[in-house]
N, C-alpha and C positions, 0 to 999 in steps of 0.2 A: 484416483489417487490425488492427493492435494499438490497443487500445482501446474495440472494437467491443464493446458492452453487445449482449446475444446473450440471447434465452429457455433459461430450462434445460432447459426439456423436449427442447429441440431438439440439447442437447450430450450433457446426464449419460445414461450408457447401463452398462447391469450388467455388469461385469466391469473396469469402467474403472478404470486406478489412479488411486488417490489420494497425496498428500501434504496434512497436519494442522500447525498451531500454534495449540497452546491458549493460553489468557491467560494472562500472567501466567509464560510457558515457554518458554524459548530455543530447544529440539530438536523436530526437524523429525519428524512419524513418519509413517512408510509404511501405506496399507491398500488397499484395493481396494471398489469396489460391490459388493455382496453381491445388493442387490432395490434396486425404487426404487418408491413410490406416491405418489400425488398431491399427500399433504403430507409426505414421509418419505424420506429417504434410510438407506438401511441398507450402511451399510459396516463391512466386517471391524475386529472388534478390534484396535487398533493397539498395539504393546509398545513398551518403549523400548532403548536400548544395552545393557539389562543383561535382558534379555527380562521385563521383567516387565508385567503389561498394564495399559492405560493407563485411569485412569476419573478422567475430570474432575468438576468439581460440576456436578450437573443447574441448566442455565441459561447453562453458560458459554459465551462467543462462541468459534467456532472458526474460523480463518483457512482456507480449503481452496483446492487446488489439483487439478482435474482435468486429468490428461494426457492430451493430444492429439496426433497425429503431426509436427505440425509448431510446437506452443505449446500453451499451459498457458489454462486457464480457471480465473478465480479470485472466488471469492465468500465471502461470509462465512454461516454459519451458528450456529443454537443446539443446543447436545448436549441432549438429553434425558432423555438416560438411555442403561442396557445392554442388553441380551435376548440369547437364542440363539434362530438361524434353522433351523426344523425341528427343535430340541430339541437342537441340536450344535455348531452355529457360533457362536460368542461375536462379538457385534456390538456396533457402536454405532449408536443411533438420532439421528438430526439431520433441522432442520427441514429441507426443501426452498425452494430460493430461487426466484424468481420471474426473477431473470436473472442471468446468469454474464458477467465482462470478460474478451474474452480477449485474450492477450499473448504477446509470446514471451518465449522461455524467459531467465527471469534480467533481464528487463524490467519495470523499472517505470515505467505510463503517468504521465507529467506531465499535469497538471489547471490551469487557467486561475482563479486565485483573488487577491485582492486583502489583505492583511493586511499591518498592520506589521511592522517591522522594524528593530532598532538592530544595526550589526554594529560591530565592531572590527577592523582591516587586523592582522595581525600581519606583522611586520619579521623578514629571515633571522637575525638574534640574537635571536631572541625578545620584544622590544620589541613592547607592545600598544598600539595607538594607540587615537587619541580614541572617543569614539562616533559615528556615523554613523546619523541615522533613513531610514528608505527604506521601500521597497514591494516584495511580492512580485509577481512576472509570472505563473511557476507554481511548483505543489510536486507532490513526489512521495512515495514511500515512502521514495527515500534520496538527495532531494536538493530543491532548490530555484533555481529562479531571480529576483534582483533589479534595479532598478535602481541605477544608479552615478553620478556625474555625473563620474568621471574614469576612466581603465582600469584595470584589476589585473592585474596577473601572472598566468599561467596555473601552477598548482602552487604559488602563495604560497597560504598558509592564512589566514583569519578566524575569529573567534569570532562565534557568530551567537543572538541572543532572538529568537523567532518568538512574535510574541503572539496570544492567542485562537484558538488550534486548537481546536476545541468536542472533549472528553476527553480533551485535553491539557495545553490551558492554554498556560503557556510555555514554548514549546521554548528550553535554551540547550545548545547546543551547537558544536564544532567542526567547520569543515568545510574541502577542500581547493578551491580555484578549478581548474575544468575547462575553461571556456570563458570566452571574453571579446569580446562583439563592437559596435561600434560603431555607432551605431543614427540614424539625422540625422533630425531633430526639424523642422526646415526649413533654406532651405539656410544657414543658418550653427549653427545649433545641435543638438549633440547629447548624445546620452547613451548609456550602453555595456550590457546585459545582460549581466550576469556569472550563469552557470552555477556552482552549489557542492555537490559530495556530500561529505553527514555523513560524521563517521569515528565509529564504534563507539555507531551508532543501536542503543538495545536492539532486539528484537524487538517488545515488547509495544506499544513505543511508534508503530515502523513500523506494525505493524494499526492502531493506531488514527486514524494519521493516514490508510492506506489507507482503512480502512473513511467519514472524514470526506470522502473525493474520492471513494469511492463515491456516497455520497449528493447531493454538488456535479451528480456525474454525469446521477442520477438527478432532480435536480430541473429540470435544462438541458433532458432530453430532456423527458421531460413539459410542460412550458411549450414546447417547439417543437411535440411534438402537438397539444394544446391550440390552438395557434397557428394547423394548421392546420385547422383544423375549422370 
């Protein structure tokens, strides 16, 4: 199921492709498992559109994606450094993660988080209206949901401040309305969950808000372990 926090031992296996986004770097690069050990993942040197190969700063975070047959597992890790395997293969070393999300392809999971929010209705002439404060339901890598106390258009655009994203700070950004659904509160009152994906999220910025719902993720399940014990 999408969303399903999974051990890596149990996914990453040698020869697996990969897909890489360094910090701070819009383009997506391709490599493959090379070896895998207990703290270390060694995958192929990855080039970029102009073949040249890729070496980040040792330390940097690296967004990854293992392919799977039917979706993608996605974890973050740290580059370490370069080497060549058996004195030939130009590699990059990364740490090994303790669990992989996985998803399907071209998915990003929505996470259950609580944070402010001031947006702005924009009008079909372009007319930005008042401020609006509210609450996040959930967020994702390329979108979020709030609530409303009136309906929105579906394909009318807002301008959206998302406060306190921990390595983000404030998000202000544009987004298009996707959904809009009516939500009853009891029976006379209610309120609407509007659905909104950003338009032109850098990349740097999507990891980072991933890698903070990774975390969200990981501290939920841990406290239900926990829980049960």
């Amino acid at each position: 199921m999408a969303g399903e926090i999974i051990k890596a031992e149990n996914v990453l296996k040698i020869g697996q492709r990969m897909e890489f986004f360094v910090d701070n770097d819009e383009e997506r690069y391709t490599s493959r498992i090379e070896d895998l050990t207990a703290s270390r993942i060694v995958a192929a040197l990855p080039v970029n559109k102009k073949g040249v190969p890729v070496i980040p700063r040792k330390g940097s975070k690296v967004y990854a994606l293992a392919v799977g047959d039917q979706c993608r597992y996605r974890f973050f890790a740290t580059y370490l450094g370069s080497a060549r395997l058996d004195e030939r293969i130009p590699v990059w070393l990364l740490t090994f993660p303790e669990t992989v999300e996985r998803h399907q392809n071209r998915e990003f999971v929505r996470v259950r988080v609580d944070l402010r929010v001031r947006t702005r209705l924009v009008a079909d002439d372009g007319t930005i209206g008042n401020p609006i404060e509210t609450r996040t339901i959930d967020l994702s890598g390329n979108g979020v949901a709030i609530v409303m106390e009136a309906p929105v258009k579906v394909d009318s655009h807002m301008a959206l401040e998302i406060f306190d994203i921990p390595n983000v700070g404030i998000l202000e950004i544009m987004g298009r309305v996707a959904r809009c659904q009516r939500v009853m509160l009891d029976d006379e009152h209610a309120v609407y969950h509007v659905g909104v994906l950003f338009e032109h999220l850098p990349r740097r910025t999507s990891n980072a808000i991933v890698r903070y719902l990774f975390s969200v993720q990981r501290r939920a399940i841990a406290k239900g372990i926990s829980g049960n014990l």
